[in-house]
VOMARTOR-593682 format. One record per residue (C-alpha): residue number from 1; residue in three letters; x negated, y negated, z. Coordinates in steps of 0.1 Angstrom, whole numbers, always signed. Layout:
<nodes>
<migu->NUM; baza->ALA; x->X; y->Y; z->Z>
...
</nodes>
This chain:
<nodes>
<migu->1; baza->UNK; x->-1486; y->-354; z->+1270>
<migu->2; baza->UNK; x->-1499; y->-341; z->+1235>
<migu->3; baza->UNK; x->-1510; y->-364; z->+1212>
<migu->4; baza->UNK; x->-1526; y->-371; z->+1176>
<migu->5; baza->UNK; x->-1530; y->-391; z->+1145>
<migu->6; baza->UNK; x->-1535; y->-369; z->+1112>
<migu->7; baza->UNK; x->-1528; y->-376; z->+1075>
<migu->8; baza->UNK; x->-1508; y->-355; z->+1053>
<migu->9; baza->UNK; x->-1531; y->-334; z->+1032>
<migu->10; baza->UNK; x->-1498; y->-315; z->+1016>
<migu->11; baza->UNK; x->-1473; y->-287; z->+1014>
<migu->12; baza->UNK; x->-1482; y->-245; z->+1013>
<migu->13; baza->UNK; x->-1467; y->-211; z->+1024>
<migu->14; baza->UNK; x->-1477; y->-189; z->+1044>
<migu->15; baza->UNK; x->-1457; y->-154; z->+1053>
<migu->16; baza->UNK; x->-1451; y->-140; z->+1087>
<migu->17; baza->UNK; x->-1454; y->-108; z->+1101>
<migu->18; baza->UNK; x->-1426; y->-94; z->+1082>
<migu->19; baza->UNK; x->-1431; y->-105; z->+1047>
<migu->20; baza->UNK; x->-1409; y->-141; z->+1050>
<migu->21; baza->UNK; x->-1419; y->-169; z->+1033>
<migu->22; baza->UNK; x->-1424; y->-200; z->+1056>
<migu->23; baza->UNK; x->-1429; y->-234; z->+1037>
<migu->24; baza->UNK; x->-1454; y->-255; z->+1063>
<migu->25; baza->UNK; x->-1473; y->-289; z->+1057>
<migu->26; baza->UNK; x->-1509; y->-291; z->+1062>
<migu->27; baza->UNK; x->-1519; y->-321; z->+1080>
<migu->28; baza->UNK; x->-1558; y->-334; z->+1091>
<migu->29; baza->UNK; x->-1554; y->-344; z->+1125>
<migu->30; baza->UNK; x->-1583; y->-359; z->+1142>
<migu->31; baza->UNK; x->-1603; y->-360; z->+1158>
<migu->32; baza->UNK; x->-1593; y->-391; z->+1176>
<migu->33; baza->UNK; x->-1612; y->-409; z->+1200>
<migu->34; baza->UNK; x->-1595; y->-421; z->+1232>
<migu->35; baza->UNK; x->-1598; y->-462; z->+1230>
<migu->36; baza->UNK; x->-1583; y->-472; z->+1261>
<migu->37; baza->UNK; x->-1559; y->-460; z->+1292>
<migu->38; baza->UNK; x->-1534; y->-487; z->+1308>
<migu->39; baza->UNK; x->-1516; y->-482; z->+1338>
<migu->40; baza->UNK; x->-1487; y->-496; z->+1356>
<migu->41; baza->UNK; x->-1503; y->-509; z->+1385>
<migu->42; baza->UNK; x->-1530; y->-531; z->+1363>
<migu->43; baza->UNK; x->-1512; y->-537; z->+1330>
<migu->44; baza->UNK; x->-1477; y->-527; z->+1338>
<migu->45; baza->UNK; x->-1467; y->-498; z->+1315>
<migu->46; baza->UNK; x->-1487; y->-465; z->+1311>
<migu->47; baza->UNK; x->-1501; y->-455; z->+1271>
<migu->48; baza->UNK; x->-1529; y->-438; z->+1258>
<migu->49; baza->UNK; x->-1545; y->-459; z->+1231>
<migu->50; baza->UNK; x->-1561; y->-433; z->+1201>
<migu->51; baza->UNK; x->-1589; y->-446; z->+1172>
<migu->52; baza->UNK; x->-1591; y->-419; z->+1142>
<migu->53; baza->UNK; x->-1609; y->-420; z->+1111>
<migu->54; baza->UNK; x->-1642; y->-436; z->+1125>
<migu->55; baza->UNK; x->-1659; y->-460; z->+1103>
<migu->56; baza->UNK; x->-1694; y->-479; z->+1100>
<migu->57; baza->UNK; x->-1704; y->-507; z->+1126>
<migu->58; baza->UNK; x->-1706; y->-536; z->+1097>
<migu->59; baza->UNK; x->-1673; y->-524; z->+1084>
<migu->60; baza->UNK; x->-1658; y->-528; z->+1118>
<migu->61; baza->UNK; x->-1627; y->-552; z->+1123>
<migu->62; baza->UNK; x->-1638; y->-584; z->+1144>
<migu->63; baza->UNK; x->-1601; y->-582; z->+1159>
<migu->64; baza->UNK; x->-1611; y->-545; z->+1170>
<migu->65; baza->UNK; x->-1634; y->-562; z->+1192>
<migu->66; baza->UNK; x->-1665; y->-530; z->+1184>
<migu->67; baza->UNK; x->-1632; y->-507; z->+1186>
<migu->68; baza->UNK; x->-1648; y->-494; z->+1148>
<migu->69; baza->UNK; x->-1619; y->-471; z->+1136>
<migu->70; baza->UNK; x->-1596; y->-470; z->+1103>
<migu->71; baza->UNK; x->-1564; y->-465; z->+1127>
<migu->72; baza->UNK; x->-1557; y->-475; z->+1162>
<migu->73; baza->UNK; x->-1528; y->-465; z->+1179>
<migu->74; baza->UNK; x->-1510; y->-469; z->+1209>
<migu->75; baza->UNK; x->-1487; y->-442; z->+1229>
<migu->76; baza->UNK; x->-1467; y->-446; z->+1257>
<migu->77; baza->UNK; x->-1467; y->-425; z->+1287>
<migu->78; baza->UNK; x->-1489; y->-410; z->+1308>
<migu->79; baza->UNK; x->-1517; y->-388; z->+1301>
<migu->80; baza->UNK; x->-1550; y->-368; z->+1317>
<migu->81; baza->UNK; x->-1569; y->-393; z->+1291>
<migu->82; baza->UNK; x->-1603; y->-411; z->+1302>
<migu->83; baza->UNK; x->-1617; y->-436; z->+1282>
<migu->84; baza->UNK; x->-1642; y->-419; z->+1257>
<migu->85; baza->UNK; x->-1624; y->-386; z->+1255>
<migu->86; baza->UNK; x->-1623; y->-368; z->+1223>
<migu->87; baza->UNK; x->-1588; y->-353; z->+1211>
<migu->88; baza->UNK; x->-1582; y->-324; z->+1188>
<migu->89; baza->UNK; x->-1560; y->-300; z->+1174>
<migu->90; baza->UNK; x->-1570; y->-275; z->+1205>
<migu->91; baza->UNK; x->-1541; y->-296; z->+1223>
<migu->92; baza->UNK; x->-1516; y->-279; z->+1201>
<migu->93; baza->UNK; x->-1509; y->-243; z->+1201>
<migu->94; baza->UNK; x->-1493; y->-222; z->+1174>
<migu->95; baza->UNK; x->-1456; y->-221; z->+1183>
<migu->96; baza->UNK; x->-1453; y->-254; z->+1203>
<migu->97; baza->UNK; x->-1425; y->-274; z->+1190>
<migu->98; baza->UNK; x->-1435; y->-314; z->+1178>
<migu->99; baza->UNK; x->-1420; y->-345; z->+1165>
<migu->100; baza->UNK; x->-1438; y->-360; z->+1136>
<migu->101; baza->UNK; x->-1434; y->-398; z->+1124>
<migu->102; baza->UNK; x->-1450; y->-411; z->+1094>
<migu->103; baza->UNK; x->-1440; y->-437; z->+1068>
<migu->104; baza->UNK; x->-1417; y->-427; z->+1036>
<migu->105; baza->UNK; x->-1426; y->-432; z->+1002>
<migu->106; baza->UNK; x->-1417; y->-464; z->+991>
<migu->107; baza->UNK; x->-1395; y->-466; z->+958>
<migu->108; baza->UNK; x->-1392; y->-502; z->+955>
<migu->109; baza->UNK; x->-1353; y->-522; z->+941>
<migu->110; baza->UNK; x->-1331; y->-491; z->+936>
<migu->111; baza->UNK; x->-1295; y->-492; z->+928>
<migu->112; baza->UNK; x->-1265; y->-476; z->+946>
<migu->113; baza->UNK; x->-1266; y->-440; z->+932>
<migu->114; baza->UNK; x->-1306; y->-437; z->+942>
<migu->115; baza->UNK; x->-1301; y->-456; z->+973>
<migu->116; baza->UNK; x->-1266; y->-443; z->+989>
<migu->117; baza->UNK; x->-1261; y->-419; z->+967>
<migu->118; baza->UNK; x->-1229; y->-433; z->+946>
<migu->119; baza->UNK; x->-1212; y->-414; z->+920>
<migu->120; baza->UNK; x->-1209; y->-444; z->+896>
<migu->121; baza->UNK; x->-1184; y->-449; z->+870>
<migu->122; baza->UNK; x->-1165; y->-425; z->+850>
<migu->123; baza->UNK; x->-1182; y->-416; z->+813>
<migu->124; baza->UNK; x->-1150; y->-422; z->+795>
<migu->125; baza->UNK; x->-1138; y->-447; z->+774>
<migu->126; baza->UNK; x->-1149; y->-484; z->+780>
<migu->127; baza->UNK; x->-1177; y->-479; z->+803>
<migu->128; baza->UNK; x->-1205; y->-482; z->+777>
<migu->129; baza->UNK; x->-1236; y->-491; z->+797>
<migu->130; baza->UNK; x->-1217; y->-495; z->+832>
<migu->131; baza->UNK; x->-1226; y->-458; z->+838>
<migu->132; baza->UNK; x->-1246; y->-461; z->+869>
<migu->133; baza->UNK; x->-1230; y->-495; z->+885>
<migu->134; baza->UNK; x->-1215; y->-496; z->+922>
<migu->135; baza->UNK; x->-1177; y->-509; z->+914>
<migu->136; baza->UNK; x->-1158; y->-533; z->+935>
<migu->137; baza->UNK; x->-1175; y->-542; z->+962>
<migu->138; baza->UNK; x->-1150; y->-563; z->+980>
<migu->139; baza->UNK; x->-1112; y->-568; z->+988>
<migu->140; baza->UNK; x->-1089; y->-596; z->+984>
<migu->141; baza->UNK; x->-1094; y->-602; z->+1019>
<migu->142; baza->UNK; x->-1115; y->-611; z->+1029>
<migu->143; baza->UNK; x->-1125; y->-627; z->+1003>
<migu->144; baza->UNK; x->-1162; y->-624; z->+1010>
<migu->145; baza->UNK; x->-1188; y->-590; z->+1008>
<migu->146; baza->UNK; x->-1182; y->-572; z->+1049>
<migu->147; baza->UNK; x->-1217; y->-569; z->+1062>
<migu->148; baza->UNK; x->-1232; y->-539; z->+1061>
<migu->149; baza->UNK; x->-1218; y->-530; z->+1025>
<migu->150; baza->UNK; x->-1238; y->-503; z->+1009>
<migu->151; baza->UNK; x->-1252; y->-522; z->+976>
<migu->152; baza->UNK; x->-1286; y->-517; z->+959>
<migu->153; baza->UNK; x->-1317; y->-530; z->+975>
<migu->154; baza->UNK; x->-1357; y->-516; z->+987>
<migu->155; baza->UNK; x->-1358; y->-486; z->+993>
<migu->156; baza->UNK; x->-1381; y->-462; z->+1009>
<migu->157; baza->UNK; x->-1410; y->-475; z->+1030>
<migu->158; baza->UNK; x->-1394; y->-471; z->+1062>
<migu->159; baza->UNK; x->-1408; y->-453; z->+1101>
<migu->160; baza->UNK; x->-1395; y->-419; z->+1098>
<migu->161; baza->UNK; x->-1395; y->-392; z->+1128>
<migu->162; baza->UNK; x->-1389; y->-356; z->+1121>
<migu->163; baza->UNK; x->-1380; y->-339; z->+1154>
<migu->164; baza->UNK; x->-1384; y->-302; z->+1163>
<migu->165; baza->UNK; x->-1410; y->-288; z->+1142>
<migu->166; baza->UNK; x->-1429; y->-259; z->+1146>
<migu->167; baza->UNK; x->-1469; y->-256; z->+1147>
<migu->168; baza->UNK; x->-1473; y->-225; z->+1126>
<migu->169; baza->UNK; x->-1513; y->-225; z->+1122>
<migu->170; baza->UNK; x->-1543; y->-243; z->+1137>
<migu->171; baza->UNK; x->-1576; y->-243; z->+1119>
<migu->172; baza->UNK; x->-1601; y->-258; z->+1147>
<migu->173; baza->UNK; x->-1633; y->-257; z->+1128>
<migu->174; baza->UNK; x->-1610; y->-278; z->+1097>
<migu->175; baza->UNK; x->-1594; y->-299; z->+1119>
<migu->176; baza->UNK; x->-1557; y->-288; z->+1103>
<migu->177; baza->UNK; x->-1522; y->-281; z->+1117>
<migu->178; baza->UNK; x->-1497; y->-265; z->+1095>
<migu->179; baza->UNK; x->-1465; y->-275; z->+1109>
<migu->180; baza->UNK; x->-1429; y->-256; z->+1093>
<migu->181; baza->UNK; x->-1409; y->-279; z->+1071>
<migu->182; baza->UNK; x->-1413; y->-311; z->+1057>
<migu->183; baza->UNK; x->-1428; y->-346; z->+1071>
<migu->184; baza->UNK; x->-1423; y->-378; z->+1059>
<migu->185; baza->UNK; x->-1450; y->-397; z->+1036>
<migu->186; baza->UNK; x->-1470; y->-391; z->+1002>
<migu->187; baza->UNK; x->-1503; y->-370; z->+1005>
<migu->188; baza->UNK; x->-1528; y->-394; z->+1026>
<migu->189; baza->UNK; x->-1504; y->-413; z->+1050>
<migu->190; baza->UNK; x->-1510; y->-413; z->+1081>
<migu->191; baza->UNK; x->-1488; y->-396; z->+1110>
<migu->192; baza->UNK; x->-1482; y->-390; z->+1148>
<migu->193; baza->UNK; x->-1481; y->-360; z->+1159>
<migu->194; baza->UNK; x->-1464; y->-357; z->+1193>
<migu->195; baza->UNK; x->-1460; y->-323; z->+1217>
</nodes>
């Protein structure tokens, strides 16, 4: 089980051996401290819980009973983990396929050709300032709007997992991955990075 929390630092390029551009994202990904290890057998599932960002001892959360850390999160599954451990990016190698999941940038009330991607009305005669409205959004019957109906609302701000993404570069002494493509968030949000 690989596993780490980072934050998105931003996007780059670097080229391979034959000239190609490759567009990666740098994220800083721990180092993370191992919190606690559950079992079946005493708590009854298995996860690996993870602390990352350490902070001061007066600033720590009362809930995070001395647990002092910005983040804490919790993985499922099992793990050579002990309680204490320090995780970096030396879990990862440079070619190792992960998923990331962060937290998308939140865009607030949108309408239906932001949100859904509508075409909106025609620019033609009579559909002065009705440019960018949804249309019917019902039939006669019946006569109510079906669940479901795509219509504008929040958007954004929403747990996002990018699957099948490829660890290009490590930087150990930097504590930086640069993973190919792009990962969900605005520079500074945290993400999972799983092997």
């Amino acid at each position: 089980m690989k596993i780490i929390l980072g934050k998105k630092l931003g996007m780059s390029q670097v080229f391979d051996e034959t000239g190609k551009v490759i567009p990666v994202t740098v994220l800083e990904a721990g180092p993370c401290k191992v919190l606690e290890v559950l079992n079946k057998e005493k708590n009854g599932y298995d996860s690996i819980q993870l602390g990352f960002e350490e902070r001061a001892e007066k600033k720590a959360l009362k809930s995070g009973k001395g647990k002092n850390f910005t983040y804490i999160k919790e993985f499922r599954g099992e793990g050579d983990f002990n309680v204490g451990d320090t995780v970096d990016v030396s879990v990862f190698e440079e070619g190792d396929i992960v998923k990331v999941s962060g937290v998308t940038k939140g865009k607030g009330f949108q309408g239906g050709v932001k949100r859904h991607g509508m075409s909106g009305r025609n620019r033609t005669h009579g559909v002065k300032h009705d440019h960018r409205t949804i249309g019917s959004i019902g039939s006669a019957w019946p006569q109510r709007v079906i669940k479901g109906r795509h219509m504008p609302g929040r958007m954004g701000a929403d747990r996002v997992s990018v699957k099948n993404l490829k660890v290009i570069k490590i930087d150990k002494e930097n504590n930086t991955i640069a993973v190919k493509g792009a990962i969900p968030g605005h520079y500074g949000t945290l993400v999972e990075v799983r092997g």
